[in-house]
N, C-alpha and C positions, 0 to 999 in steps of 0.2 A: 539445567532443568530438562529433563524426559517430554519426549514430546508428547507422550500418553498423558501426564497432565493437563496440557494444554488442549488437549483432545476433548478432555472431560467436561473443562469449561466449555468446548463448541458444542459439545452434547447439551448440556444444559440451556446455553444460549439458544438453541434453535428448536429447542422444548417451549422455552417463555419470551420469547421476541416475535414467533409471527402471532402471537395473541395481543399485543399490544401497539401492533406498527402502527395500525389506521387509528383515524379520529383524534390524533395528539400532534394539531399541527400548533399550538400553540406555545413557545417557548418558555424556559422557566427559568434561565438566567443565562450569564457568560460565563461559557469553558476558561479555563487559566491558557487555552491558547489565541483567545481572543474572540471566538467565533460563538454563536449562540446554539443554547444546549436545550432539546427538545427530551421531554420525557422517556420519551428512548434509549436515547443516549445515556443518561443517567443509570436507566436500571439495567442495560446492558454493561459499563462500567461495574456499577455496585455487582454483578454476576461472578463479572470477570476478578477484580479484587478480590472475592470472597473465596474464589477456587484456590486463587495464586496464595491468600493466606494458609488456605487449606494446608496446601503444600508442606506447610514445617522448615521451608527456606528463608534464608535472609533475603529479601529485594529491597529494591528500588526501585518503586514507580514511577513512570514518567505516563504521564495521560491527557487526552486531548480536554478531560471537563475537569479533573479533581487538581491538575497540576504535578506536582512530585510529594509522592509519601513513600518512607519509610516502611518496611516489615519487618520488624526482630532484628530492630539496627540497621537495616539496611544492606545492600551486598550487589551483585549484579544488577543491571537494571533492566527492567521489560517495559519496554516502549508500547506503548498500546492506543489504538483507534478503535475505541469502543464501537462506530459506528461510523463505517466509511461512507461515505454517501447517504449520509444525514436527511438532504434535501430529498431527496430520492424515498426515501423510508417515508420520511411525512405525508409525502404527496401521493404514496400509492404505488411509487415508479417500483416494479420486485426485481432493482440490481443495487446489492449494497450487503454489505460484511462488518465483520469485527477483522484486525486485524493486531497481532502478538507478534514482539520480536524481541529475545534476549541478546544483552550485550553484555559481554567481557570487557569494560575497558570504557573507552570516552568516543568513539569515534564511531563512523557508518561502515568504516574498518573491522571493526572489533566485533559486529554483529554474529552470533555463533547456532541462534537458531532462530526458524518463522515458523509460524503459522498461521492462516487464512482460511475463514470457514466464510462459505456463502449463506447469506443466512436465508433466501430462496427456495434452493435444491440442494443442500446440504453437501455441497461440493467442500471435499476439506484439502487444500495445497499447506504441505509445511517441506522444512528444509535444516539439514544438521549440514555443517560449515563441512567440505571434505567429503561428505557420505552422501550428493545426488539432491532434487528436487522430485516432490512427488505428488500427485490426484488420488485420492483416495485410494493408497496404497498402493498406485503403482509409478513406475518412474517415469517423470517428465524429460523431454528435450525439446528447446524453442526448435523455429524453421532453419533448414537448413537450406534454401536456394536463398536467390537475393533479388525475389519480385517482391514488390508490393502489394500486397493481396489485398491489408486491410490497416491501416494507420488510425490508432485511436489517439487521442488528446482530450488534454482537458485546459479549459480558456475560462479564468477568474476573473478577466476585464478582457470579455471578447473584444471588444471595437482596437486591443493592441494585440492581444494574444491572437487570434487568427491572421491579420495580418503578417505577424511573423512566421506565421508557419505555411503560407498559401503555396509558395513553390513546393515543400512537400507533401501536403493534400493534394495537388494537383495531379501530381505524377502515381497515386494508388488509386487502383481497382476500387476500392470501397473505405470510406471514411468514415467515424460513429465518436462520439462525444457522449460518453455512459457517464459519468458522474459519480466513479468511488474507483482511486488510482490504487488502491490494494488490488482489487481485480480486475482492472485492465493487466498490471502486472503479474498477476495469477495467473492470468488464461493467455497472455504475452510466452511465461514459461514454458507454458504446455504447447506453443506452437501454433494458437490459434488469432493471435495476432501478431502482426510481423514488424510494426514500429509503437513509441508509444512517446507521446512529445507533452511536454509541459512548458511553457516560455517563462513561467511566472516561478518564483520561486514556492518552494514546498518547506510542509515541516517532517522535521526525522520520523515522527510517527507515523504521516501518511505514506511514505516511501520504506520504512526499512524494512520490515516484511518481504514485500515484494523486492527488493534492493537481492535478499540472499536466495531467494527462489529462483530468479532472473538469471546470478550468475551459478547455481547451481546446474542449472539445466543446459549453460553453456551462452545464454546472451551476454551482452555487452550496455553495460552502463555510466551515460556521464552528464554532464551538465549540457547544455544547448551548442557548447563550443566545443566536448570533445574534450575536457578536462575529469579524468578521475574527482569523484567525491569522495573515496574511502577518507581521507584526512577531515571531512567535514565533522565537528563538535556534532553527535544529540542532544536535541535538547527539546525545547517548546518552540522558537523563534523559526518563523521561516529559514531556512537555508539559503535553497539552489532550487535552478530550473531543471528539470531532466529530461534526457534524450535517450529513447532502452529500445534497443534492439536485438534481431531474433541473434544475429549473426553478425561477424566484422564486418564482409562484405556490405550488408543492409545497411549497417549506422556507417558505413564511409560514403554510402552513396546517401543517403539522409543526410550526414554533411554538407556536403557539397550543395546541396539543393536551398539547405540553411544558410548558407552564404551566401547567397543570392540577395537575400534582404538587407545585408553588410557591405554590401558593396555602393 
């Protein structure tokens, strides 16, 4: 799939989604990945679907509210986060995206292209497997020293999740908890943040986006212990926890600091 398609869908979403953010804090049922689906979410899905049918391709949807559906039999799959930072959109908060990523295959491996549109300030990050990561047309590379500038995370049962990760908040300049992991991982790529920690595990949707941008640009991605995910199944179910950073040296010294709580 062209990533000018995928484009087209951000065009449209960022036409019809900041008219609808506010005053729909009211939920309207449960996503097929468990989580509850705010009016938002839905007709930015229903957006995104309607583009991808556009298309004239075989897919397979994988989605955080519809579940998995077919297009024309089926074919590749596009993992998709209608609405990253759900909570965030409801409440007012203006950090939160859609998030596309096509896969070749079964695995976080196989992923072959991203895209992430900020639905804000219309920042568009996408990624072809091989060919670079990029911001609105131009080309991405995470940080290349190995300070800590600025360590984003996100903590779904804080009173465990910050715990574990205190030895490395500790040791960064600046710490922030934004609330939608496609764009931490977006602006990760670009260099504006220099680690990026999950303790709890994710689903393939929230991360695979950001998964091929990250190593596009030259970061490094893996679970909390330093274990590759490419072998991880997509799917709906949570996974893995992640741990992304700008550079090797950063996520070896992020290690290190993770073990501290293991010990």
């Amino acid at each position: 799939m062209e990533i000018k398609i995928l484009r087209k869908i951000g065009e449209r979403l960022l036409k019809e989604i900041p008219s609808v953010k506010k005053g729909m804090k009211t939920a309207i049922g449960i996503g097929a990945s468990g989580d509850k689906t705010y009016p938002v979410d839905k007709i930015a899905e229903d957006i995104i679907i309607s583009g991808l049918d556009g298309s004239g391709e075989a897919l397979t949807i994988v989605s955080e509210e519809i579940g998995i559906k077919d297009i024309k039999g089926g074919g590749k799959k596009i993992l998709i986060d209608p609405i990253d930072g759900s909570r965030n959109a409801v409440s007012g908060i203006p950090f939160f995206c859609t998030s596309i990523a096509v896969v070749d295959g079964n695995t976080v491996g196989d992923i072959e292209s991203a895209y992430v549109v900020n639905l804000i300030n219309g920042d568009e990050f996408w990624a072809e497997k091989g060919k670079g990561a990029f911001l609105n047309g131009e080309r991405m590379t995470t940080q290349k020293d190995d300070i800590f500038y600025l360590i984003a995370y996100e903590a779904q049962t804080p009173d465990k999740d910050i715990a574990r990760i205190i030895p490395l908040l500790s040791e960064s300049r600046k710490t922030r908890c934004l609330g939608a992991t496609a764009l931490d991982l977006s602006y990760l790529a670009y260099g504006a943040i220099s680690v990026f920690a999950n303790p709890s595990p994710s689903r393939s949707f929230d991360f695979a986006g950001g998964w091929l941008l990250v190593k596009e640009a030259g970061g490094i991605f893996t679970d909390m212990k330093g274990n590759s995910i490419e072998s991880i199944e997509i799917g709906l179910k949570k996974s893995t926890p992640l741990l992304v950073s700008g550079n090797e040296r950063l996520h070896e010294k992020a290690l290190r600091l993770l073990r501290k709580t293991s010990e």
